[in-house]
C-alpha positions, 0 to 999 in steps of 0.5 A: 488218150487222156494226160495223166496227172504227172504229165498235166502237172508238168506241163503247168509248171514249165508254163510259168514264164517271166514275162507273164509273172504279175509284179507281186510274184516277181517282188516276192521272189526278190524278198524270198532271196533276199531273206534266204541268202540272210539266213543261210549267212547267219546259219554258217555260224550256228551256234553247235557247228551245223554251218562249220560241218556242213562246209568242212563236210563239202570241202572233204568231199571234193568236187569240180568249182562248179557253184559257190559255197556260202561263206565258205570261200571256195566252189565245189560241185553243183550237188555239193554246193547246194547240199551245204547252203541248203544245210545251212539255210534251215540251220537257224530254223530262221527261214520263211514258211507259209500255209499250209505250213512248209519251209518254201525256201531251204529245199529249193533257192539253194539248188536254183543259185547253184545251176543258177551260178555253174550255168550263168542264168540271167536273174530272170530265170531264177526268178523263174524257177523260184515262182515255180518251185514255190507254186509247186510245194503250196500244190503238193502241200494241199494235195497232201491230206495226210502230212501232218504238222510235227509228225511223221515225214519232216515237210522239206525232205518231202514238199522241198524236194519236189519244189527244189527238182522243179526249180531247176527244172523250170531253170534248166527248160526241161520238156515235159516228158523230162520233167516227167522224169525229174518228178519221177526220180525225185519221188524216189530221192524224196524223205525226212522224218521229223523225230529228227526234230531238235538234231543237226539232221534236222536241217539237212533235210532242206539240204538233201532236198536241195541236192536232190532237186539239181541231181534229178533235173540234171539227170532227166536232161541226160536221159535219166528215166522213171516213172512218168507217173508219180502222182498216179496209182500206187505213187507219191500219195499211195506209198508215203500218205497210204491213199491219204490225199487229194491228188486233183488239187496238184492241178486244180486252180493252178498259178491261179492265183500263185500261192506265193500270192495268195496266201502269201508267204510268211517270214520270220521274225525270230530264229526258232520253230514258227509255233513258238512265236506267239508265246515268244511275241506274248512274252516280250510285250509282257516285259515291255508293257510292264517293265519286267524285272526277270529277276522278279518272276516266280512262274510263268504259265503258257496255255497252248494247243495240243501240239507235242512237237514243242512241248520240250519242257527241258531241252536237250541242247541249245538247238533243240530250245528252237523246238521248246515253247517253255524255254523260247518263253523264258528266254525272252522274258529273261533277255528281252529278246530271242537271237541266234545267240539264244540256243548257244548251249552256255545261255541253254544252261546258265544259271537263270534259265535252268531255274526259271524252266523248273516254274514254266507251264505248258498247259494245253487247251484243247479248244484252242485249234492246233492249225497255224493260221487259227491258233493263239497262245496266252502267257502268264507272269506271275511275279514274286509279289503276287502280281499275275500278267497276262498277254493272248498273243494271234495274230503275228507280223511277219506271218501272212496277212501282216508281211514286215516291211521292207525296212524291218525285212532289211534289218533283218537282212543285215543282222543276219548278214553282218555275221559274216559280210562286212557293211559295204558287201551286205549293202551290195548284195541287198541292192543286187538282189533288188534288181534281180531281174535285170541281172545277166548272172549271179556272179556278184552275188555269189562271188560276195556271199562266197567270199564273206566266209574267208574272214567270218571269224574275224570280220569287224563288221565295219 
């Protein structure tokens, strides 16, 4: 009897094993936890009360002191742990993404620190588990012809899931029919819709998947039973895409090359909706270039793909300007640069950014191809005295093809971290992090980003 697709699917993935991992994956997997953790540190401060909430929220509920809650202070149940970190991961809509687009990371080291940290993995195993769970969402992405960008079901509730409930799996060394089983629960746990977009529910898209992934996993070595198909007839693709999909792509060309690889993985450099980069990029070289006195500008002009998911010509709060390629454009034309602290609702509605939104254009040029990787923007500047200044912005550093560097990976690290790690404790996750493999737990690391919570507010950053 030949093996279904779920069945072959599972089988690949619990053959990813450390020891034949190339040193490319085994070093990405080390920046991916370095780049999550730095993100999720950053996003227990987010600016309307995401991290603030989601940790109360935790506290609330209660749970065994199983896994840590970063910059929380205390340990609860492995669900609620990775519910809140993975909240707070995609809180800043600063966390990696890659091609096709998805968030690879929120959804999934969250639920691997947390059975990581309750079960005393080895640093191996989790890189382990991340390789997998990355592998896992690339496939499902290709396979899933019918996900569109911006639309629809949001990728992390839905791609997120099924990596994070692989990388637990790969950690916890399921057997086939378990992971089977694991699969088969999480397509009933999987889901997110992207009207969300610009919301606080928005990042808990990544958190819920990160929960789910530990609960169906843990769940499927209990004895917990579903359909040992959910790639077949009548499954994930049947009911979520109506059919819309390329299912033999989940297997086809597996790990071969690792899609965390080849194409790579992207990481951000600016806290907002990677769409809105380029025209930020552009805006910025423009300031730089010409010496740009904001206080100069009479309009700027933005010509764009068609793409509504960011065209939020006057958005509703701070949060929902991660989402608006009009103001993401203004603001760094206005500060020279676009941080955590640019969708706080006091810099969403001052003064100079409500008047300068009121003269910024989207147009949209349908010869421009809406796909990520394909795409470009032009920005245009005109200033009081006439003079109009142009900037085409396509390619970006970060994305893939032009990774950061080592160095501007770790300042983005320590700016994220020291809101709310002293110096000493962020130097010490980072040289931890970077011998991840040889670690025989995630005690430190955990016992470090969980303890930095107790005094985020009032941490001079020394």
């Amino acid at each position: 009897m030949s093996k279904s697709l779920t069945e072959q699917f599972a089988e690949h993935i619990l053959d990813i094993r450390y020891d034949a991992l190339p040193k490319e994956a085994i070093a990405v997997a080390k920046q991916v936890t370095l780049d999550g953790l730095a993100v999720t540190l950053a996003g227990s401060t987010e600016p309307l009360g995401v991290g603030r909430i989601s940790i109360d929220y935790v506290k609330t509920m209660g749970g065994a002191p199983q896994a840590s809650v970063i910059a929380g202070g205390f340990k609860t149940s492995m669900l609620n742990a990775a519910y809140a970190n993975g909240t707070m991961a995609h809180a800043l809509d600063f966390d990696n993404t890659w091609y096709p687009l998805n968030h690879p990371t929120s959804p999934t080291l969250p639920a691997i620190l947390a059975i990581a940290e309750h079960e005393r993995l080895p640093g191996t195993k989790v890189v382990e588990a991340i390789v997998a769970a990355f592998e896992v969402q690339g496939r499902v992405r290709l396979a899933a012809t019918g996900m569109e960008t911006g639309s629809g079901f949001h990728k992390p509730g839905m791609t997120g899931t099924l990596g994070a409930v692989a990388g637990v799996g790969r950690a916890l060394d399921l057997t086939v029919t378990q992971m089977q089983m694991a699969l088969g629960l999480a397509g009933s746990r999987a889901g997110s819709i992207s009207i969300n977009t610009g919301t606080m529910t928005k990042s808990s898209h990544s958190g819920h998947a990160a929960r789910m992934g530990v609960e169906c996993a843990v769940l499927a070595r209990m004895g917990w039973t579903a359909s040992a198909d959910l790639f077949g007839p009548k499954g994930f693709f049947d009911t979520f895409f109506h059919g819309q999909g390329e299912p033999h792509r989940l297997v086809e060309g597996f790990a071969k090359p690792l899609r965390m690889i080849d194409p790579g993985v992207g990481f951000k450099k600016h806290p907002s909706n990677y769409f809105t980069h380029r025209p930020i990029d552009a805006a910025l070289a423009l300031r730089a270039e010409h010496a740009i006195d904001p206080s100069q500008i009479q309009k700027i002009d933005i010509l764009f793909p068609r793409f509504e998911y960011v065209n939020r010509p006057f958005p509703d709060t701070g949060l929902d300007g991660k989402f608006s390629v009009q103001y993401t454009t203004a603001i760094a034309l206005l500060d020279g640069e676009v941080t955590i602290d640019s969708f706080t609702n006091e810099r969403r509605f001052a003064p100079d950014i409500e008047t300068l939104l009121r003269h910024t254009t989207l147009e949209v040029d349908d010869a421009i191809p809406p796909d990520f990787d394909r795409m470009h923007a032009i920005v245009t500047v005109t200033l009081r005295n006439g003079q109009r200044l142009s900037k085409r912005m396509e390619r970006l550093s970060g994305w893939i093809g032009q990774p950061l560097t080592r160095e501007q990976r770790l300042q983005k690290f320590h700016s994220c971290a020291r809101r709310v790690l002293n110096v000493r404790a962020a130097d010490r996750v980072v040289e931890l992090v970077e011998q991840l493999e040889e670690l025989h737990d995630m005690q430190e690391i955990m016992d470090l980003v969980r303890s930095g919570g107790s005094s985020a507010a009032s941490s001079t950053k020394q």
